[in-house]
RODO-2510 file (C-alpha; in nm, 4 decimals, decimal comma):
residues 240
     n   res          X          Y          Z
     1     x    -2,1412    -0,7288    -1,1100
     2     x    -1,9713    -1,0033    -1,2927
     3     x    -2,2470    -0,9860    -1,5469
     4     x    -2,0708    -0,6238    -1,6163
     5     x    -1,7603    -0,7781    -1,6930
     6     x    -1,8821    -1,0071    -1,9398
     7     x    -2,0668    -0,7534    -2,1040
     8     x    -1,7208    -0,5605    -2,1137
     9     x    -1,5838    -0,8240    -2,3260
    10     x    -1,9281    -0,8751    -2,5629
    11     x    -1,8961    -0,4571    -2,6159
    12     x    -1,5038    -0,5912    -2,7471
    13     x    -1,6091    -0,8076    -2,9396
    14     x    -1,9016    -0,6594    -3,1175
    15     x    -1,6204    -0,3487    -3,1599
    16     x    -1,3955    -0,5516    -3,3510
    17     x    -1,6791    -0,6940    -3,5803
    18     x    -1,7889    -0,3837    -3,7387
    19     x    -1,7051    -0,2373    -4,0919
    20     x    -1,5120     0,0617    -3,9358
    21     x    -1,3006    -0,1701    -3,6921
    22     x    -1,2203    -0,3546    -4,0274
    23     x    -1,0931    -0,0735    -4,2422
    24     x    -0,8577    -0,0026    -3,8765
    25     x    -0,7412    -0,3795    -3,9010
    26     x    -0,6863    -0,3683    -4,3134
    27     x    -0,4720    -0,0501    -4,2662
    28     x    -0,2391    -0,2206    -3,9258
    29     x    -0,2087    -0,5141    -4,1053
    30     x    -0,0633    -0,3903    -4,4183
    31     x     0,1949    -0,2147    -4,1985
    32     x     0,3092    -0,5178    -3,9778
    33     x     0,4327    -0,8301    -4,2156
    34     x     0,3529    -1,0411    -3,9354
    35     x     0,0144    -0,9858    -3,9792
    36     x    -0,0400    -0,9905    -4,3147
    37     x    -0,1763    -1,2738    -4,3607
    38     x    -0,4737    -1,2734    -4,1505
    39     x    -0,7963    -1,1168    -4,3669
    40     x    -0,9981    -1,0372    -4,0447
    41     x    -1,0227    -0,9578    -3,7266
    42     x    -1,2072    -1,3109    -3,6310
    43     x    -0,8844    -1,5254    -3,7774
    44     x    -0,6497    -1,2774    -3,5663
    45     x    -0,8038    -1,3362    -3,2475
    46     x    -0,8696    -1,7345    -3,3502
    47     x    -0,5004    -1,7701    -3,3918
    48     x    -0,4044    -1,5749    -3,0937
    49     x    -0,6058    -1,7723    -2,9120
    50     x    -0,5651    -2,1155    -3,0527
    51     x    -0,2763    -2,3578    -2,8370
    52     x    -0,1459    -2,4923    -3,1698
    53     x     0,0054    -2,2082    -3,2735
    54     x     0,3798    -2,1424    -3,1564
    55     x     0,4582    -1,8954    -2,8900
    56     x     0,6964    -1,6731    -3,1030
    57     x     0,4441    -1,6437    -3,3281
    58     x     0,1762    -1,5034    -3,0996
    59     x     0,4366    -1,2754    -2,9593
    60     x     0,5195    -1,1503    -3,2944
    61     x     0,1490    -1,0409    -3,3572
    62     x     0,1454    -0,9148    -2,9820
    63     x     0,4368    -0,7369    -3,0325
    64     x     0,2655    -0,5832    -3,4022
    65     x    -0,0728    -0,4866    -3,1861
    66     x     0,1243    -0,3333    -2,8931
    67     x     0,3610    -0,1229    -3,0942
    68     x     0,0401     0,0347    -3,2923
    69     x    -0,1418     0,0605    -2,9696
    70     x     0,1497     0,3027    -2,8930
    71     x     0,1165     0,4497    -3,1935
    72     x    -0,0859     0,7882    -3,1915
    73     x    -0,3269     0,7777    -3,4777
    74     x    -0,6936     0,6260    -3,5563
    75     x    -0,5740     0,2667    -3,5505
    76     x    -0,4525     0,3069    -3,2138
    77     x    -0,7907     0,2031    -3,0344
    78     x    -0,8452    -0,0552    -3,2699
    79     x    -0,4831    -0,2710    -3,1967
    80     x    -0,5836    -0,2040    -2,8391
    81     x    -0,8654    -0,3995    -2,8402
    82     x    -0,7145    -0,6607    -2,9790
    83     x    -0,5087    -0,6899    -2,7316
    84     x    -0,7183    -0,6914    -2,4697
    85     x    -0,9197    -0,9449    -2,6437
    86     x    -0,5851    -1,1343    -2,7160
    87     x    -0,5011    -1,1387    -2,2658
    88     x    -0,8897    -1,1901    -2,1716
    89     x    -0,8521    -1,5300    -2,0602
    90     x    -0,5581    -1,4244    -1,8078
    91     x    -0,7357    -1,0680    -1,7029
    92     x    -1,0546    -1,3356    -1,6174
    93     x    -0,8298    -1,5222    -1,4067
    94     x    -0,7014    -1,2383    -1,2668
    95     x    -1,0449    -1,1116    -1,1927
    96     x    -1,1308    -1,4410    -1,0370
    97     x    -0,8061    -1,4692    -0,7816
    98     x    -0,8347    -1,1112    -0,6950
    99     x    -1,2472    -1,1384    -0,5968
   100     x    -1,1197    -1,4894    -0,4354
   101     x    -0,8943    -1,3188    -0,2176
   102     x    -1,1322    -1,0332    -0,1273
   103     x    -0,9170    -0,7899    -0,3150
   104     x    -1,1912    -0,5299    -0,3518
   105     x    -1,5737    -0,5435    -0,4861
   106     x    -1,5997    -0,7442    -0,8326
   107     x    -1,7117    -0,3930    -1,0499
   108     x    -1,3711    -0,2198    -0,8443
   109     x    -1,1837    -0,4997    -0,9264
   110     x    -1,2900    -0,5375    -1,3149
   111     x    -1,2073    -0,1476    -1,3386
   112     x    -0,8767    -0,1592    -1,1754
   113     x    -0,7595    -0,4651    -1,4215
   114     x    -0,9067    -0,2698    -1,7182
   115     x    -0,7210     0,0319    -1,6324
   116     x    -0,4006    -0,1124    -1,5209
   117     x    -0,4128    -0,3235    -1,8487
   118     x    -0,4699    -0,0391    -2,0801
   119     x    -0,1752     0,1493    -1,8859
   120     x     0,1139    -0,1261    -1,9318
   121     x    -0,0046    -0,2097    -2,2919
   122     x     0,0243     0,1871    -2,4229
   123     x     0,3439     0,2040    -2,2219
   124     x     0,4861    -0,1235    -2,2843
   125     x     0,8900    -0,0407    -2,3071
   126     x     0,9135    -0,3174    -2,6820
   127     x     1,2707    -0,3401    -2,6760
   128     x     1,3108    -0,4614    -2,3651
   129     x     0,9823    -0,6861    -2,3523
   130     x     1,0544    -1,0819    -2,4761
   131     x     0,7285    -1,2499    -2,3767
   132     x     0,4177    -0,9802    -2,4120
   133     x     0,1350    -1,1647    -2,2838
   134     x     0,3239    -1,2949    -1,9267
   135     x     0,5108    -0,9946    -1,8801
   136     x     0,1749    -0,7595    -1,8921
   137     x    -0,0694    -1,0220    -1,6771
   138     x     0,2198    -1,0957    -1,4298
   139     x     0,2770    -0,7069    -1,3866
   140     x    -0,0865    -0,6416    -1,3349
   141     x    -0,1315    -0,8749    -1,0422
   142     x     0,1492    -0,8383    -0,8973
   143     x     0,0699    -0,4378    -0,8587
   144     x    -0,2758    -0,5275    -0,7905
   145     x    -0,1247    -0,7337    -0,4545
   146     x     0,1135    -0,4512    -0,3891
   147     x    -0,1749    -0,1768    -0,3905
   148     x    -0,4004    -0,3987    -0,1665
   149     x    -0,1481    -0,5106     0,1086
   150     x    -0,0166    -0,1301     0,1211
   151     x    -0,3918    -0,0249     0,1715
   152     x    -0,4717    -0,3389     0,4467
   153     x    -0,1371    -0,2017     0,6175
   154     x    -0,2438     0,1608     0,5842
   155     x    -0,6030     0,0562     0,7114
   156     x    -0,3966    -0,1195     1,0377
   157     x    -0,2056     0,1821     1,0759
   158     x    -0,4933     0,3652     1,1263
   159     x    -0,7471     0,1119     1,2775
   160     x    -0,5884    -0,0858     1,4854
   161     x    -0,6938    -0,4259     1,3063
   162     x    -0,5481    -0,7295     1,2318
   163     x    -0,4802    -0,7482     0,7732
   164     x    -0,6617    -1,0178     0,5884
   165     x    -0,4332    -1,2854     0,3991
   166     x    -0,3493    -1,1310     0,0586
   167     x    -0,0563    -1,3018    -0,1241
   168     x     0,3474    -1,2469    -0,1987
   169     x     0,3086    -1,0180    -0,4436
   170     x     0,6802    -1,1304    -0,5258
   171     x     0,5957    -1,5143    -0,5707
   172     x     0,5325    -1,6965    -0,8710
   173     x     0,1506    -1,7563    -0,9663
   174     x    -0,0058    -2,0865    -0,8084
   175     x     0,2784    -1,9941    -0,4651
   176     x     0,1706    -1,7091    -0,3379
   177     x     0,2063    -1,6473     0,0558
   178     x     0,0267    -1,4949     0,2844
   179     x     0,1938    -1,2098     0,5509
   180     x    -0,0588    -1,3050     0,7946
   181     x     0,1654    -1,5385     1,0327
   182     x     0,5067    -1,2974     0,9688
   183     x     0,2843    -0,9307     1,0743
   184     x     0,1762    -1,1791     1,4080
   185     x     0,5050    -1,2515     1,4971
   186     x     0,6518    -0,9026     1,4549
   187     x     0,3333    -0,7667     1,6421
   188     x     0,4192    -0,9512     1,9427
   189     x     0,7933    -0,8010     1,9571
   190     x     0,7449    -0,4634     1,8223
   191     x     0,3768    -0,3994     1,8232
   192     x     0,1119    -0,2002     1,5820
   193     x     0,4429    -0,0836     1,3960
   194     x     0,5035    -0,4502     1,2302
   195     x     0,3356    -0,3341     0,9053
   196     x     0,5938    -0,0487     0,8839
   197     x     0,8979    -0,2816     0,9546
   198     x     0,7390    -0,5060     0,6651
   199     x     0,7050    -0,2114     0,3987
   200     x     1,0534    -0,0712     0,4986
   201     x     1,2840    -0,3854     0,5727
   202     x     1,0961    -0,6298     0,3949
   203     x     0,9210    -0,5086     0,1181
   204     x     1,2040    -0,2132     0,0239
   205     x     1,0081     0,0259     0,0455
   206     x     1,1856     0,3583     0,1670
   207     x     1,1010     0,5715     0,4739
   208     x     0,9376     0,8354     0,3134
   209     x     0,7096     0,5932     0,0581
   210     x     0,6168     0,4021     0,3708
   211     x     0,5163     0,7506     0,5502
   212     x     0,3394     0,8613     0,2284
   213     x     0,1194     0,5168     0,2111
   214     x     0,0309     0,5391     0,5807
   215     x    -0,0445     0,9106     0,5824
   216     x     0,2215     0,9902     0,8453
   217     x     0,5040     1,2245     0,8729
   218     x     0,8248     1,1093     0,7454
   219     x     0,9706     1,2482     1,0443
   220     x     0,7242     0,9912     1,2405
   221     x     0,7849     0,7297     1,0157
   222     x     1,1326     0,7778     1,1051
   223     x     1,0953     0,7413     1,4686
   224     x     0,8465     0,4771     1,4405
   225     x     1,0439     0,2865     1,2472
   226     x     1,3594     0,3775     1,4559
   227     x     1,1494     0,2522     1,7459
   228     x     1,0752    -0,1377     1,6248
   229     x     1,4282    -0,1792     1,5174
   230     x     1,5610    -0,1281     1,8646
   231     x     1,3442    -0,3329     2,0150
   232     x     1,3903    -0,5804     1,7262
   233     x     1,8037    -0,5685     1,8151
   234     x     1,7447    -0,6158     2,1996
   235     x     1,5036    -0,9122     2,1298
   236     x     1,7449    -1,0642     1,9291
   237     x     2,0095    -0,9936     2,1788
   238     x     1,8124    -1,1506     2,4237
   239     x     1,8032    -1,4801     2,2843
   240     x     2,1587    -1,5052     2,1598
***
C-alpha cells in the first residue's frame, strides 16, 4: 500500500508538468505579485521547498496558492496541487507516525490525510491564518488522533477491551502522550465508564457528543456519566 501513496504524489507531479497545468500556473501567477516571478511550475515548488528561502516568503506564495484554491474557477485544481505538493514532506510524516501508531491500514490512512488535507486547504479561514504550512499539518494530525481515540473508546464501549496507546492529540509534535496508564487508573475506580469520564471531563467533550460517538442515548450517557462521578467524589472522599 505505501507503493499507492507514492504513486499519489508521481500522478502530482506529472499533473503539474503538463502544457495545460502551465497555462493554469501562467494565468495564477499573473494575478498574485508574489508569484510573479517564478516562470514554472518546477521553480515554484523548488523554492517552496528549498530551506534557504525565508519563511515569510513561502507563506506569501502559500497564502497566493490557498486563496486561489478557494477560488471557484479552472485554476482552482491547479493551486491545489501545488499545495499539496508544497506540504508533502509533512503529510509523509504524517503518514508515517499515524501507520507507526497503528492508526488505521496504510491505503485508510493515505486517504484520510488526502481528504482531510484537501478539506482545511479549500476552507482555510486567510485572515486569520499566520503560518499556512504548520497550521494545516498540525490540524490534520491532531484530528486524525482525535478521530482514532474517539473510535478506540467507542470500540471499548462496546467491546469490553482495553484501547491501544494513541497520543495527546493536544501535545506538541515529538511529546505526545499516551491515555493508556490514565483510562487504567480510572477503570479501577469507576469501571468500563473511564473512557466516558475522559471524553466528557477531560477531553471537553459534551454529554450529548460523547453519547453520539459511543452510540448511546444521551439520556444513558447522562446516567453513566452521573454514575462514575459519584463514585469518583466518594473515592476521593475516602482518602482525604
Amino acid at each position: 500500500m505505501s507503493l499507492a501513496w507514492h504513486a499519489i504524489r508521481d500522478h502530482l507531479m506529472h499533473s503539474s508538468s503538463t502544457l495545460g497545468f502551465q497555462r493554469h500556473f501562467n494565468l495564477i501567477r499573473q494575478k498574485y505579485p508574489a508569484l510573479s516571478h517564478f516562470r514554472d511550475p518546477a521553480s515554484l515548488l523548488d523554492a517552496l521547498h528549498r530551506q534557504a528561502a525565508q519563511s515569510d516568503e513561502k507563506n506569501q506564495w502559500l497564502s497566493a496558492l490557498a486563496r486561489e484554491a478557494q477560488y471557484v474557477g479552472s485554476t482552482s485544481d491547479a493551486a491545489l496541487t501545488f499545495l499539496l505538493l508544497a506540504l508533502w514532506p509533512g503529510l509523509d510524516a504524517i503518514r508515517h507516525r499515524s501507520i507507526g501508531w497503528k492508526m488505521g491500514k496504510p491505503s485508510d490512512i493515505a486517504s484520510d490525510i488526502l481528504g482531510r488535507a484537501t478539506e482545511a486547504l479549500r476552507g482555510l479561514d486567510l485572515g486569520r491564518v499566520n503560518r499556512i504550512a504548520a497550521t494545516v499539518l498540525q490540524n490534520i494530525q491532531r484530528d486524525m488522533i482525535r478521530a482514532s481515540r474517539s473510535e478506540v473508546a467507542r470500540q471499548k464501549m462496546t467491546s469490553g477491551k482495553l484501547p491501544e496507546d494513541l497520543p495527546d492529540a493536544g501535545a506538541p509534535d515529538g511529546q505526545f502522550l499516551t491515555s493508556t496508564l490514565l483510562v487504567a487508573d480510572l477503570e479501577r475506580l469507576v469501571g468500563a465508564d473511564a473512557t466516558l469520564v475522559i471524553r466528557v471531563a477531560i477531553d471537553g467533550f459534551s454529554q450529548a457528543e460523547a453519547a453520539r460517538q459511543f452510540g448511546l442515548s444521551e439520556e444513558v450517557t447522562r446516567k453513566r456519566f452521573q454514575r462514575a462521578a459519584q463514585k469518583l467524589r466518594k473515592n476521593f472522599e475516602k482518602n482525604e
